[in-house]
C-alpha positions in Angstrom: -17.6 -7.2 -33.8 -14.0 -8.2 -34.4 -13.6 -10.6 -31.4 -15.8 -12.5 -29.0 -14.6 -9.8 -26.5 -15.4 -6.8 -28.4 -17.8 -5.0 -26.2 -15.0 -5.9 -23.3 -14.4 -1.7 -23.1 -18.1 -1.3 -21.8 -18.9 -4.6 -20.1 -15.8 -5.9 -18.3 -14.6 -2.5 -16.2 -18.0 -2.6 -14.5 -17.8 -6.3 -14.4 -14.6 -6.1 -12.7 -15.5 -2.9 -10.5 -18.5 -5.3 -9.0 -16.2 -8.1 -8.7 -13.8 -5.5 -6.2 -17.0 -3.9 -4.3 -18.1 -7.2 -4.0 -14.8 -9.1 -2.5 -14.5 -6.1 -0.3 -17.6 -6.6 1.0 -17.3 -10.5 2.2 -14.1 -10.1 3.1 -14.6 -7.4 6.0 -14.9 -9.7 8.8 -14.4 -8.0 11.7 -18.1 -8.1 13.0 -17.7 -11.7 13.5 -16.4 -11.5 16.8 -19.7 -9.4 18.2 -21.8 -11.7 16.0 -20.4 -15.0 17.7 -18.9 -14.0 21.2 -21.6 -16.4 23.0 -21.0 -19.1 20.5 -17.3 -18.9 21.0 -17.6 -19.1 24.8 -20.5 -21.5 25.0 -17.9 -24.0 23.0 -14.7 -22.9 23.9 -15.3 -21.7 27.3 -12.8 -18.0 26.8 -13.6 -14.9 28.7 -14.4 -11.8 27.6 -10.8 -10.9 28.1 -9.2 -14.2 26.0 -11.9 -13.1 23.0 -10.1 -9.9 22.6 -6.6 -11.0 22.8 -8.2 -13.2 19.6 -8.8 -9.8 17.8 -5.7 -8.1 18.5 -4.1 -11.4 16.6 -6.4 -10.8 14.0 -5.3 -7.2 14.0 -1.4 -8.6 14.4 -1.8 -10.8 11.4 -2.7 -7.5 9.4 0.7 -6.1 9.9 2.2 -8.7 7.5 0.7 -7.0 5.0 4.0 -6.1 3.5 4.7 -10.0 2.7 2.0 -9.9 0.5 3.1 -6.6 -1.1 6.4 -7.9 -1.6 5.2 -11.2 -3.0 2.7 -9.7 -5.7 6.3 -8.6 -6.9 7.2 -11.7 -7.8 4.0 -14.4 -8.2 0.8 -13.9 -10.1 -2.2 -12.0 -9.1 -4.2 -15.2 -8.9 -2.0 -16.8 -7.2 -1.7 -13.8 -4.3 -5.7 -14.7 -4.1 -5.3 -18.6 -3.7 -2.9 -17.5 -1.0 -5.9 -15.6 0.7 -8.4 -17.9 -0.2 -6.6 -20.8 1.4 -5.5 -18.8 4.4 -9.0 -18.1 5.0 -10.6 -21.2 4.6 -8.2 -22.9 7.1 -8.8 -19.9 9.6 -12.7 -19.9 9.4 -13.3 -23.2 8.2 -11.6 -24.9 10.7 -13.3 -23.3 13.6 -16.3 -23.5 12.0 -16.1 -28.2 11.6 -15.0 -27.8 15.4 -17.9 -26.0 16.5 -20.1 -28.1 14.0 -18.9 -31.4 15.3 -17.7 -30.9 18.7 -20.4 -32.7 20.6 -19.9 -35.9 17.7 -16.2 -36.2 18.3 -15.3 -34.8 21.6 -12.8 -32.5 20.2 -12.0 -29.3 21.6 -9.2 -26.7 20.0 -6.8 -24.9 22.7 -6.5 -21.6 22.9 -3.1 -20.9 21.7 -4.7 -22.8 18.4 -7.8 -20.4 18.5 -5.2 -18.2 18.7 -3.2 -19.5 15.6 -6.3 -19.5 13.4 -8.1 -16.4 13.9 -4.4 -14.8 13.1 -4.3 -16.8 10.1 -7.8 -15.5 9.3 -6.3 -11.9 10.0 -3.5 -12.5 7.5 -6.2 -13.6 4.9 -7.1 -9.9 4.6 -4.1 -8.6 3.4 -3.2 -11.1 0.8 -7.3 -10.1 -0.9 -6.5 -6.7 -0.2 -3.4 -7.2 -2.4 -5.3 -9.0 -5.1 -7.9 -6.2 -5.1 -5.3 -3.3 -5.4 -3.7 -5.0 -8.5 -6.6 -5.6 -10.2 -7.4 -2.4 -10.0 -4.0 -0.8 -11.0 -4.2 -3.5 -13.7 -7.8 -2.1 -15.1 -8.3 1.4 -14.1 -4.6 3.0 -14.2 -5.4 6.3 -13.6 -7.8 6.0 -10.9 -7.2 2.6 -9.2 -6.6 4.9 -5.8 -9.6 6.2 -6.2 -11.3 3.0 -7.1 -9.8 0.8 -3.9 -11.0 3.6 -1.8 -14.4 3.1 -3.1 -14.3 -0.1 -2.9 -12.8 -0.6 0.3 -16.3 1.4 1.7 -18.4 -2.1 0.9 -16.7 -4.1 4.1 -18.5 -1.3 6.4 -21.6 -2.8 5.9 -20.1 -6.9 5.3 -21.9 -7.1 9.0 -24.9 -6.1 7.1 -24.6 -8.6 4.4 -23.8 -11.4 6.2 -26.5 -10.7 9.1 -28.7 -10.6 6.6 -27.6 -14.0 4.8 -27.6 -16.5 8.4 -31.3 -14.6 9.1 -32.5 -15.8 5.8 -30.8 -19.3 6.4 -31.6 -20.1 9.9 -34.0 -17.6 11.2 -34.0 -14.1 13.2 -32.8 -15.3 16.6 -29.0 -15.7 15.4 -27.0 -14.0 17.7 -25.8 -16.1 21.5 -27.3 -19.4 19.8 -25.8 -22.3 17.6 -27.3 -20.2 14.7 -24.5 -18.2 14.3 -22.3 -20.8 13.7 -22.5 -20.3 10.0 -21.1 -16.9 10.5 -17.7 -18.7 10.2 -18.8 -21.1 7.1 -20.1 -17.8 5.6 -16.4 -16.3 5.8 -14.9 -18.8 4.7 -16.9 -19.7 1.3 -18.4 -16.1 0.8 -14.7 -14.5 -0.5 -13.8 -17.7 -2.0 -16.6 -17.7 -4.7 -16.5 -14.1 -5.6 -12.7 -13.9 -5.5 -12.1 -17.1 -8.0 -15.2 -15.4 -10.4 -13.5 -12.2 -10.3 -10.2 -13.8 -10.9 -11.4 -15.2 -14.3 -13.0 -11.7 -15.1 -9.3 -10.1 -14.8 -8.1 -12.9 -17.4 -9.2 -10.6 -20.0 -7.6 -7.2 -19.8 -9.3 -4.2 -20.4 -7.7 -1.5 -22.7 -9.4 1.0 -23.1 -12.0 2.5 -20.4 -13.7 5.9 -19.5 -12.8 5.9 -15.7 -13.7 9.6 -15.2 -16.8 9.2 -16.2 -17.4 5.4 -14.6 -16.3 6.8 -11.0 -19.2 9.2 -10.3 -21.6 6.9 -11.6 -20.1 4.1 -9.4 -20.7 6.4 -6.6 -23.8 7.0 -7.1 -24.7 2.9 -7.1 -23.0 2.2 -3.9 -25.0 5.4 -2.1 -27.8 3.7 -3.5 -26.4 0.1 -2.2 -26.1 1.7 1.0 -29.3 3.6 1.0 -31.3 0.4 0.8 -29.4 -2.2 2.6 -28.9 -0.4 5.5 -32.1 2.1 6.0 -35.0 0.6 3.3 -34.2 -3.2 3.7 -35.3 -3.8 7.5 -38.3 -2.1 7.2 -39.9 -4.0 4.0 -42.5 -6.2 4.7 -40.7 -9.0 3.3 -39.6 -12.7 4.1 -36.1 -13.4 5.3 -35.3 -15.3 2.2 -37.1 -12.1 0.1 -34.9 -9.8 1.7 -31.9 -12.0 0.8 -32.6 -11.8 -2.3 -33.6 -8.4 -2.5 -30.0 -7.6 -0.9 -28.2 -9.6 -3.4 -30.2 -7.9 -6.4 -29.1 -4.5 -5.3 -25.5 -5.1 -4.0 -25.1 -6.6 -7.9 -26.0 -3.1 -9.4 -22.6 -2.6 -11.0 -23.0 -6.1 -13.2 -26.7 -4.8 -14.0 -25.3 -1.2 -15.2 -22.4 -3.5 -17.3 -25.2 -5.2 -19.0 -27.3 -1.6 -19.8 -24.0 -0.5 -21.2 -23.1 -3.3 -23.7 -27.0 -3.0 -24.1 -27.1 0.8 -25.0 -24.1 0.6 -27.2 -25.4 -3.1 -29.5 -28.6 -0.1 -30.0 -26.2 2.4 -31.4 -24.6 0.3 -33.5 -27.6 -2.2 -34.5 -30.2 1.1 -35.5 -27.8 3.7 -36.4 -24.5 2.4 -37.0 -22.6 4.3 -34.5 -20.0 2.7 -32.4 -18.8 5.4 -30.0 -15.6 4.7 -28.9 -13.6 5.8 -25.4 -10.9 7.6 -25.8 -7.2 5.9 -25.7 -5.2 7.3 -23.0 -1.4 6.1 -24.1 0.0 7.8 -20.3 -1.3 4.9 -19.1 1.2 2.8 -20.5 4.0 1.2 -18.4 2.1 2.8 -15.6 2.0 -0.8 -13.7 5.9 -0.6 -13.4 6.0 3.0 -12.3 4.3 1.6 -9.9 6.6 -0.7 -8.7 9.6 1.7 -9.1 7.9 3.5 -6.9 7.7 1.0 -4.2 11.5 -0.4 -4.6 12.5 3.9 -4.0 10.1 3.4 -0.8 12.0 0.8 0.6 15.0 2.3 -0.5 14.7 5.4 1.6 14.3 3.4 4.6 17.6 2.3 4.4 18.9 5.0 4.5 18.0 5.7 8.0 14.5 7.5 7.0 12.2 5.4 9.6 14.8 5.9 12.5 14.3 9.9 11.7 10.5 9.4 11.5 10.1 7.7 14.7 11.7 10.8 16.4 9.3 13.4 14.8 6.5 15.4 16.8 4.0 15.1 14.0 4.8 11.2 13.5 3.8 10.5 16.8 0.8 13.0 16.7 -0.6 11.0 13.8 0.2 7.9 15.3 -1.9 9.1 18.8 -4.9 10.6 16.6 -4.9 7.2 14.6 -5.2 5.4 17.9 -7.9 7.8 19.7 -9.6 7.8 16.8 -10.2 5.0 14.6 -8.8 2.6 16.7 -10.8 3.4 19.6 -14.0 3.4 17.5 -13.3 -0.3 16.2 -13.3 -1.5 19.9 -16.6 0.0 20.4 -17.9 -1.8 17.4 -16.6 -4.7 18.4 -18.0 -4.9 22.0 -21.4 -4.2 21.0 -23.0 -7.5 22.1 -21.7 -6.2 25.4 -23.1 -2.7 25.0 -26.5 -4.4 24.5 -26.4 -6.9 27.6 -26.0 -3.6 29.5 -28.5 -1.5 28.3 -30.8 -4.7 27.8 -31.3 -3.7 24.3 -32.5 -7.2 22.8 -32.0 -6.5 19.3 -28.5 -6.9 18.9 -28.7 -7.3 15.2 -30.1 -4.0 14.5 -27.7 -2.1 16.4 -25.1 -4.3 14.1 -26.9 -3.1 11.1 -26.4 0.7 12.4 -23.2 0.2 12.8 -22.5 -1.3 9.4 -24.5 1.9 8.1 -23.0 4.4 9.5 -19.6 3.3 9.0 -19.9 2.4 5.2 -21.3 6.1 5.0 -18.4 7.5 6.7 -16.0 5.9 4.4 -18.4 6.9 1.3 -18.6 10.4 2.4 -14.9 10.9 3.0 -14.4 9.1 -0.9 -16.9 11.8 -2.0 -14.7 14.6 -0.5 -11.6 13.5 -1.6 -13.1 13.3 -5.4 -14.2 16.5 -6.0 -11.3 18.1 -4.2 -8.6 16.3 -5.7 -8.2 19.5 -8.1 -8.3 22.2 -5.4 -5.4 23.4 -3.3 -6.6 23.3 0.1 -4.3 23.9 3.3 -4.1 20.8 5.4 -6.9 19.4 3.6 -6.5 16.1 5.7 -5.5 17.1 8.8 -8.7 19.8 9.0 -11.0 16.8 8.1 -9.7 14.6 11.0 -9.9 17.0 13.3 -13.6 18.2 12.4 -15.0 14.4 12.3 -13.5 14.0 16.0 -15.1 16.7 17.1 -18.7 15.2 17.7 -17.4 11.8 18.7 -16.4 12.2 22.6 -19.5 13.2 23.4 -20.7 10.4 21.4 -19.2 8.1 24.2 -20.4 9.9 27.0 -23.8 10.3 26.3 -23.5 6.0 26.4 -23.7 6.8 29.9 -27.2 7.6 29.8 -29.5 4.7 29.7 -31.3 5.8 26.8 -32.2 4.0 23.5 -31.7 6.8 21.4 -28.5 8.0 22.9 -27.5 3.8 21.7 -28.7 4.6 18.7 -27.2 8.0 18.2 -23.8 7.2 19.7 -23.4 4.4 17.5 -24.4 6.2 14.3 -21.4 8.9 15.2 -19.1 6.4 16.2 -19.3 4.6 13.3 -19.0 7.5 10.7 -15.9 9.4 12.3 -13.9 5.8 12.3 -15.1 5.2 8.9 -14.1 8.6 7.4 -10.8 8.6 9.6 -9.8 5.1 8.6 -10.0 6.6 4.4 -8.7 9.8 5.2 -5.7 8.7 7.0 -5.2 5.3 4.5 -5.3 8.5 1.6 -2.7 10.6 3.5 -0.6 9.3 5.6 2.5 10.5 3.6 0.9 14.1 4.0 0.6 13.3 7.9 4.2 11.9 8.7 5.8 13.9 5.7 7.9 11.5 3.9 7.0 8.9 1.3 4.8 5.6 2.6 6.7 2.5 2.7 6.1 -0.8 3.7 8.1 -0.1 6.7 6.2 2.8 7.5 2.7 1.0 6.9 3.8 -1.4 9.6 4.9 0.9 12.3 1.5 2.9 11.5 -0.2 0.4 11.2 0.8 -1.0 15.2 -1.5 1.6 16.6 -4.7 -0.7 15.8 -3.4 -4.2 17.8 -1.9 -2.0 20.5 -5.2 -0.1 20.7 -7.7 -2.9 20.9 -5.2 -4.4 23.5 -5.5 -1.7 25.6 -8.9 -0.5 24.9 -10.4 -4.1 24.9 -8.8 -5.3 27.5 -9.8 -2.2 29.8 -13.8 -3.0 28.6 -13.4 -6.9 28.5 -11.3 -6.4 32.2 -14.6 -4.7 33.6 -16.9 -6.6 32.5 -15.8 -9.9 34.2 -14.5 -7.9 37.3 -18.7 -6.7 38.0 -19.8 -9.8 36.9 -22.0 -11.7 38.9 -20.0 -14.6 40.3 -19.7 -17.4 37.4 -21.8 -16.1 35.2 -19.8 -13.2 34.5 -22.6 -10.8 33.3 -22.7 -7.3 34.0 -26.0 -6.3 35.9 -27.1 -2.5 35.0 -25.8 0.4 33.2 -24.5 2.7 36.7 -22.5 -0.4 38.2 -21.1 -1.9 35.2 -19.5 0.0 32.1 -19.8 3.8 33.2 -16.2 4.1 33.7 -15.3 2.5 30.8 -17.7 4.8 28.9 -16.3 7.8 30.7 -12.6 6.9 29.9 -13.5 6.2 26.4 -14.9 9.5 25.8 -11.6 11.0 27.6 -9.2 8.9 25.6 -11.2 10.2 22.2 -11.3 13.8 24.0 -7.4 13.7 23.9 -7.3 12.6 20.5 -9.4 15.6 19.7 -7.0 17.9 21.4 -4.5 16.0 19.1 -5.8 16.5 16.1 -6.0 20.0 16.5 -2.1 20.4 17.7 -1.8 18.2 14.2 -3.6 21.0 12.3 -2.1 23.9 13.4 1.1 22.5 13.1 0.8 21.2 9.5 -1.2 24.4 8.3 2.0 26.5 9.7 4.2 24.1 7.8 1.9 24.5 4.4 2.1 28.2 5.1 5.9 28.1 5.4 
C-alpha cells in the first residue's frame, strides 16, 4: 500500500455515501410538529391555527435556499455545514432549554419568537442540503444526481428514526406528554454529529470510484433499510433500547458494506496478489466547474426577462397547481396526523407516524428506481405520465378518511404518503422538463412558493375547523361526522383537481414531445 489511504477507492465512497443517507435522514424534520403539537400547546399555549402558521415559516425559510447555493460559490463546503449546524442548534435547541426549564425560571418565548426560530430551523435545511449536494458532486461526478436523489429518500422515514430513538430513551407513551420534549434536543444534536463526522470523511477526496456499479447495490441497502425499519422492526419481540440498536445497526449498512469491500480486496491482494483496480474516468475532470458554469448561465437567463415569460405560460402554472394538489396537499395531511387520530380515537399515534414515514420513503425509493433504469430509454413525457398515474389513486385516498374505519386510516395513509413521496422526486428531477426552460435559482424559488402557500391554505382550512367544533375551551373535536368530514371531503376535491391537472399537463406536453 503506497499511502495510509490506499484502499480510500473502496472504503471512503461508501463511507461517504452513509455519511449522505445518514444526514438526510436526521435532518428531515418535518414530523416534529405532529410529534410535539400537545407539548407546544401545553407550554406555549398556541392553537391549532398559530402551530401551522409555525410550519409555513418553516416552509418560508426553505425558500432561501438560493443563499446557500450562492454562498457554496464562494466559502467552503464545511463551512456551508457549520452554517446549518449552527442555524439548527439555535432553532431546536433553544426551544428545546425553554421547554426544559420553563417551570425553573418562569420564562416563556412569544410567538413572533417561536415564530423566528422554527424559521431559523427551516433555513437549517437548505444550508445541509447544500453541503450534501457538494459532497456528492465532489465524490461521485457522474452520478451525484442520482446519488442526492437516493439519498434524499432517508428523511421519509427520519419520523421513524427519531420515534424510535425518544421510545428507547424515555419510554412508549411519548407523544401529548413532556416525553417528547427531546424530539427538539434530538434535532438539534442528531445532524450535528453525523454532519461534522462526515465532514472529516470528505477531507480526503476520492479519485477513482465505480459509481455504476455502487448505485444499484446502494439501492438495494436502503430497500433493505426500509424493509426492516419500517415493516420488521415494530413487530420484533424486542426491548425499546434492543430495537434502537437494532435500527442503528441496519441504517449503518453502507459503512458495514465499506468495510466487506476494503475486506474482499486486502484477500485478493494478501492470497493471490491481485489488486483490481476501478477504472479512471478522466470526463470527470473539471466536472465541478461545469457545474457552476452551469448555474452562473441559469441566472443569466433570468435576466434576460426569462422568469417574467415563465410566469405567463399555461404549463408553468399547470405545474405549479399539480405541485400544490399534489405534494403539497399530501405534507398537510402528514402533518395533522395527531389530529387525524384524536378524531378517529386511534390511540397509537406513533404507529400511524411510522406508516407514514414507510410509505413515503418508498414512494421516493420507487420513483429513484424508475428513474434509474429509464434514464437510457426515450420515453414521451416520461414525467408528466408518472405524476399523473401516482395521483390517480390518491383522492379517493382522502375520501375514504371519511369512513370511520381503521383500515381505511391505515390504507389512506399508506397512499398518501407514497404519491407525495414519488411526486416530490419526480418533480425535484424534472422540473425543467415541466416548465420548459432551464432551472434557476429564481425559478426554484417561485416553484418552490406553492409548498408555504399550500400549507397556509390547506392547514389553516384543517387547523380553522378543528377549533371552530371544538368543545368550548378545550378545543377538541368530538367524532368523526361533526368534526373533519368537510375538511376530508374538500381535501379529496382539491387533490381531484389536481388529478384533472395533471392530465391537461400530459396531454399537452406529450403533443409538444410529438411536435
Amino acid at each position: 500500500m503506497d499511502s495510509p489511504f490506499g484502499y480510500r477507492q473502496y472504503i471512503l465512497p461508501w463511507l461517504i455515501l452513509g455519511g449522505i443517507a445518514l444526514l438526510q435522514a436526521m435532518n428531515g424534520t418535518r414530523f416534529i410538529y405532529a410529534a410535539c403539537f400537545k407539548l407546544i400547546h401545553k407550554y406555549y399555549g398556541i392553537s391549532r391555527v398559530q402551530l401551522n402558521n409555525l410550519i409555513v415559516a418553516s416552509e418560508s425559510a426553505r425558500l432561501l435556499e438560493f443563499i446557500s447555493s450562492f454562498a457554496s460559490e464562494h466559502l467552503p463546503a464545511w463551512m456551508i455545514l457549520i452554517i446549518g449546524l449552527i442555524f439548527g442548534s439555535i432553532g431546536y435547541g433553544v426551544q428545546f432549554l425553554c421547554i426544559i426549564y420553563h417551570d425553573e425560571f418562569a420564562f416563556n418565548l412569544s410567538y413572533q419568537q417561536i415564530l423566528l426560530l422554527n424559521f431559523i430551523a427551516g433555513n437549517s435545511i437548505c444550508w445541509i442540503n447544500t453541503y450534501c449536494e457538494l459532497v456528492a458532486i465532489r465524490n461521485f461526478k457522474h452520478s451525484h444526481e442520482n446519488i442526492m436523489a437516493l439519498a434524499s429518500s432517508y428523511s421519509g422515514f427520519s419520523g421513524k428514526i427519531y420515534t424510535c430513538f425518544v421510545e428507547g430513551l424515555k419510554g412508549k407513551k411519548l407523544l401529548g406528554s413532556s416525553n417528547s420534549s427531546i424530539f427538539f434536543l434530538l434535532c438539534c444534536v442528531a445532524p450535528a454529529m453525523i454532519g461534522l463526522v462526515l465532514a472529516m470523511l470528505n477531507c480526503v477526496e476520492v479519485t477513482e470510484c465505480e459509481e455504476a456499479k455502487m448505485f444499484p447495490f446502494m439501492l438495494v441497502i436502503a430497500i433493505a433499510t426500509g424493509v426492516y425499519a419500517t415493516i420488521i422492526e415494530p413487530y420484533t419481540q424486542l426491548s425499546p433500547k434492543l430495537r434502537v440498536v437494532s435500527l442503528v445497526l441496519v441504517v449503518m449498512l453502507p459503512f458495514v458494506v465499506a468495510l466487506l469491500v476494503t475486506a474482499n480486496q486486502l484477500i485478493l491482494e494478501i492470497l493471490w496478489g491481485i489488486k483490481v483496480m476501478p477504472e479512471p474516468d478522466r470526463s470527470c475532470q473539471g466536472l465541478k466547474n461545469t457545474i457552476k458554469d452551469d448555474k452562473r448561465k441559469k441566472e443569466s437567463n433570468t435576466e434576460d426577462g426569462d422568469t417574467k415569460n415563465l410566469v405567463k405560460t399555461v404549463d408553468f402554472w399547470l405545474f405549479y397547481l399539480i405541485n400544490m394538489c399534489g405534494t403539497t396537499l399530501g405534507m398537510v395531511y402528514l402533518s395533522n396526523l395527531d389530529i387525524i387520530c384524536d378524531l378517529k380515537g386511534y390511540h397509537e399515534a406513533s404507529f400511524l407516524m411510522a406508516t407514514s414515514s414507510f410509505s413515503l420513503f418508498f414512494g421516493k425509493i420507487f420513483s429513484v428506481i424508475f428513474s434509474w433504469y429509464t434514464r437510457e430509454k426515450s420515453i414521451k413525457s416520461k414525467a408528466a405520465t408518472s405524476v399523473m398515474l401516482i395521483m390517480m389513486p390518491m383522492p379517493l385516498a382522502f375520501f375514504l378518511l371519511i369512513g370511520n374505519s381503521n383500515a381505511c386510516l391505515y390504507i389512506s395513509t399508506g397512499i398518501i404518503g407514497t404519491g407525495t413521496g414519488a411526486i416530490n422526486v419526480i418533480i425535484a428531477a424534472s422540473t425543467s422538463e415541466f416548465i420548459g426552460s432551464p432551472v434557476s435559482f429564481v425559478h426554484q424559488t417561485i416553484v418552490g412558493s406553492n409548498v408555504p402557500i399550500g400549507i397556509l391554505l390547506f392547514g389553516y382550512l384543517a387547523a380553522h375547523s378543528y377549533q371552530r367544533e371544538g368543545e368550548h375551551d378545550r378545543k377538541i373535536c368530538m367524532g368523526v361526522l361533526k368534526c373533519h368530514q368537510l375538511i376530508f371531503t374538500v381535501w379529496g376535491s382539491i387533490s381531484f383537481i389536481g388529478t384533472m391537472l395533471s392530465f391537461v399537463l400530459y396531454l399537452r406536453m406529450r403533443r409538444k414531445h410529438s411536435q
